[in-house]
N, C-alpha and C positions, 0 to 999 in steps of 0.2 A: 381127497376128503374135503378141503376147503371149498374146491370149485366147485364140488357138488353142493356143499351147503349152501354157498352163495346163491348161487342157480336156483336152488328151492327157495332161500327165500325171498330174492326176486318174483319167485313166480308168485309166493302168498301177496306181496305183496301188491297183483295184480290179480289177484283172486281167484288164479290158475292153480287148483287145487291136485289137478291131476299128473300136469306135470312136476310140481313141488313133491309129490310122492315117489314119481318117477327117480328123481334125481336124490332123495332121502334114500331110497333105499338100496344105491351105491355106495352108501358111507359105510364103512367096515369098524371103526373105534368109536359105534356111536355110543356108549355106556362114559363113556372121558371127556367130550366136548359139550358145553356147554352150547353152544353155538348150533350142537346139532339138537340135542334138547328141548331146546328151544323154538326149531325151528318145528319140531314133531309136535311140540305141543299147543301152536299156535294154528298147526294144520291138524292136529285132534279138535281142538275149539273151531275150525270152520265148518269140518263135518261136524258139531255136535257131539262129539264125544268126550264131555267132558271130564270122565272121571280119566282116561287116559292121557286129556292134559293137561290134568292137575299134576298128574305125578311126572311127567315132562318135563314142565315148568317149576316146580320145586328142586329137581334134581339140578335145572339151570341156575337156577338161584343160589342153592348150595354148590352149585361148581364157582360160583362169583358174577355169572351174570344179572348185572341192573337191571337192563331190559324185561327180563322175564317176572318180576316181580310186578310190571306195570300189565304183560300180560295175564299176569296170574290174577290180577284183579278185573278186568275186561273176562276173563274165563267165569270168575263166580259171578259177574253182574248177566253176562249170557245164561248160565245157568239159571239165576232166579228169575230172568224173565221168562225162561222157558215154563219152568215151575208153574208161574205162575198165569201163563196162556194154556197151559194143561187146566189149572182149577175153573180159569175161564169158561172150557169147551166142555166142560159136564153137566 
């Protein structure tokens, strides 16, 4: 479970979005670790999905991971500029 999480997020961390999925969806207790939460919902935010990780990233926050609160704010600043390059293009 660890070496997979780690794995994945090394890969976010190089922007290797495919393989950090790859390697997420080895994890079997991902509902308990923080760690893996975390990692789903920072690679929900790269694909742009951010209502999936929102709720990712809260769920890390309420397990006690720090980190993911500074993700979670990077998630809502992506969101609103997405927002608002949508109002753009109309």
């Amino acid at each position: 479970e660890v070496a997979n999480i780690n794995a994945a997020s090394a890969c976010l961390l190089c922007g290797d979005t495919l393989s950090a999925e790859r390697y997420l969806k080895k994890v079997k207790s991902d509902k308990y670790l923080p760690e893996y939460n975390n990692a789903v919902g920072v690679l929900a935010l790269l694909k742009g999905d951010y209502e999936q990780a929102e709720k990712h990233l809260r769920t890390a926050v309420k397990l006690g991971m720090a980190i993911a609160e500074e993700n979670l704010l990077a998630e809502k600043k992506a969101n609103a500029i997405e927002i608002e390059s949508r109002r753009g293009n109309r």
